[in-house]
N, C-alpha and C positions, 0 to 999 in steps of 0.2 A: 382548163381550170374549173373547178366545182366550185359553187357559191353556196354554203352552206350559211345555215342561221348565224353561226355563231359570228361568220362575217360579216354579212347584215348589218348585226346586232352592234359592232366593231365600227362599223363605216357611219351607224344613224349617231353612236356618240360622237363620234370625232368630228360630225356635221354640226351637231348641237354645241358642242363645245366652241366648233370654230364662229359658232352666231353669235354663242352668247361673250366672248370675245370679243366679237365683231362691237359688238353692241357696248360691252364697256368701253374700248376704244374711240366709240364716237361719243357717247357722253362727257369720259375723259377729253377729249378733243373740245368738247363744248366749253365745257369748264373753264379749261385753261387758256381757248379763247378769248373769254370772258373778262382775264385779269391779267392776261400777255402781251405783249409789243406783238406787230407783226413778223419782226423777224427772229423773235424768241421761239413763235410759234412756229415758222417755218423749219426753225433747229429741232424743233420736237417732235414735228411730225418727219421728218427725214428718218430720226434714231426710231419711231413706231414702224414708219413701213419699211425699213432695214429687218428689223425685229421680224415684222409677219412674214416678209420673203425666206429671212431664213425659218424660223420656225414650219414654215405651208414645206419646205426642201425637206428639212427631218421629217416630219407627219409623212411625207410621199416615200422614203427611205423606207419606215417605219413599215409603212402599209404594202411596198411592196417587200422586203423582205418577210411578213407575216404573211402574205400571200403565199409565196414559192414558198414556205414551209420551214422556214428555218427556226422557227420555234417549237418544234414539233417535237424535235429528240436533239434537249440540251448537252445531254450528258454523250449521245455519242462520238463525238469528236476527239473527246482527251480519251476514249478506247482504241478509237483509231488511231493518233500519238503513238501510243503505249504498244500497238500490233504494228505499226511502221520499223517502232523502235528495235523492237526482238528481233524483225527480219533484217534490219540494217546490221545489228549484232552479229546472225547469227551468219551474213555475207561476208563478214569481215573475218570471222572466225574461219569458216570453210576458205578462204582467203590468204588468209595466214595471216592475218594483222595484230592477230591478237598472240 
């Protein structure tokens, strides 16, 4: 696999994003320490690291499908449908199905 800039470029946001994230979450965190019960807080911090576990599974999804290249050529998949399609046709024809 080639590491090209535009990866890079791709991996340093999704670092930044995940800090500064990071970082509303502990202030959040602080906060609502501040003026919560203990176990109000324990219910809230549950549903947050629920939240980042799933969220960090998509971003890895995310990243490695943008790796192997599946964003590269949107468009040709529904041509490839469309040339599956005429050869199943035209099987069926030479076939006698039709």
């Amino acid at each position: 696999m080639r590491i090209t800039q535009k990866t890079v470029a791709l991996l340093i946001l999704f670092i930044f994003l995940f800090v500064v994230g990071t970082i509303i979450a502990v202030r959040t965190v602080a906060y609502l320490e501040a003026g919560m019960a203990g176990s109000e807080l324990k219910g809230f911090l549950v549903e947050v690291i629920a939240y980042v576990i799933s969220l960090t599974g998509w971003l890895a999804l995310f990243i490695y499908s943008y790796l192997k290249g599946d964003f590269k050529d949107i468009e040709g998949p529904k041509y490839e449908i469309l040339d599956l399609e005429d050869k199943i046709v035209k099987a069926e024809k030479e076939g006698g199905k039709y």
